[in-house]
C-alpha positions in Angstrom: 26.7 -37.8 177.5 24.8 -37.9 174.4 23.1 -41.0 173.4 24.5 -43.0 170.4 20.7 -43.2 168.7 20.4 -39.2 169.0 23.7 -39.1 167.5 23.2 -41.1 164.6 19.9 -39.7 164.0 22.0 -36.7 163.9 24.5 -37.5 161.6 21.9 -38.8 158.9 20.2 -35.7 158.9 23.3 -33.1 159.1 26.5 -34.7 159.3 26.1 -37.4 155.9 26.9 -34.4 153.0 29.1 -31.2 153.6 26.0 -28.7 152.2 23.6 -30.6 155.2 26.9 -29.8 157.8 27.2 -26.5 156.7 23.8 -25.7 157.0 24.1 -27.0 160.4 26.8 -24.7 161.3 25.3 -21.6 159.7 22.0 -22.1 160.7 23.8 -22.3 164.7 25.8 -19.4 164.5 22.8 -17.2 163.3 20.6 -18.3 166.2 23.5 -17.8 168.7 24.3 -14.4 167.5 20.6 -13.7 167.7 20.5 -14.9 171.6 23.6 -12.8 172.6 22.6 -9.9 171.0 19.4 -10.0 173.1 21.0 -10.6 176.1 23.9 -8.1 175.5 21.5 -5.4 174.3 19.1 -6.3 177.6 22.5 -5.7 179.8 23.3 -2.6 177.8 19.8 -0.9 178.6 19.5 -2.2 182.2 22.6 -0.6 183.0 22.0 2.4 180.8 18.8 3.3 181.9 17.9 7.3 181.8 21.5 7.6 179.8 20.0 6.4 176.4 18.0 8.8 174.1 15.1 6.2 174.4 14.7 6.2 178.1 15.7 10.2 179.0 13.0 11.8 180.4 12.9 14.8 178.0 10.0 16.8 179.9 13.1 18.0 182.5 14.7 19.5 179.3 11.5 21.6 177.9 12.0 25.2 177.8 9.4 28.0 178.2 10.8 29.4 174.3 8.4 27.6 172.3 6.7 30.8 170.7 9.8 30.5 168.5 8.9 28.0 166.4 5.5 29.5 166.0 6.7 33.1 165.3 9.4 31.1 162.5 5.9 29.3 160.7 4.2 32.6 160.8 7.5 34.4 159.0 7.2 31.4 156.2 3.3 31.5 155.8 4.2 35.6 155.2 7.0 34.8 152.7 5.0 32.8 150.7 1.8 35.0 150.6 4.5 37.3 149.0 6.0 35.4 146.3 2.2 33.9 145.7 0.8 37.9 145.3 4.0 38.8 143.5 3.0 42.2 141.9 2.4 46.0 143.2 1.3 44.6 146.8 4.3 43.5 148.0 5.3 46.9 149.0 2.6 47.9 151.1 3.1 44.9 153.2 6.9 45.8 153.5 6.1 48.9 154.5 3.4 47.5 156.8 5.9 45.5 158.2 7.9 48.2 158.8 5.6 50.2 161.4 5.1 47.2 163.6 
């Protein structure tokens, strides 16, 4: 068991006022939270592995398509050119448009 002088040492330092005690208490739940919430979370991603959005491997999911997203910044850059320019312009680009 515990020796009587590491108990007494412990009970002048924590267990002599209710404030020191509670400290005690709080201060031991926080640190046991934090050390089962480590190893639950260490559990969780070992048995998760490749399930998770951290550890997919995303490259199998890439598509082929990604002129799309270029084509959509072009349509803005266009769009904004237009409201910028605002005056008689505007119609000969529509019109430009048009042909293409």
């Amino acid at each position: 068991m515990v020796s009587t002088g590491t108990l007494r040492s412990w009970y002048n330092i924590f267990g002599s006022s209710n404030s020191a005690y509670l400290s005690w208490i709080v201060i031991g739940v926080l640190v046991c939270e934090g050390i089962t919430g480590m190893a639950t979370d260490g559990l969780w991603n070992t048995v998760n592995h490749g399930r998770t959005f951290a550890t997919v491997d995303w490259s199998k999911f890439k598509t082929d398509d990604d002129d799309d997203d270029d084509d959509d910044e072009e349509e803005d850059e266009e769009e904004e050119e237009e409201e910028e320019g605002g005056g008689g312009e505007g119609g000969d680009e529509e019109e430009e448009e048009d042909e293409d």
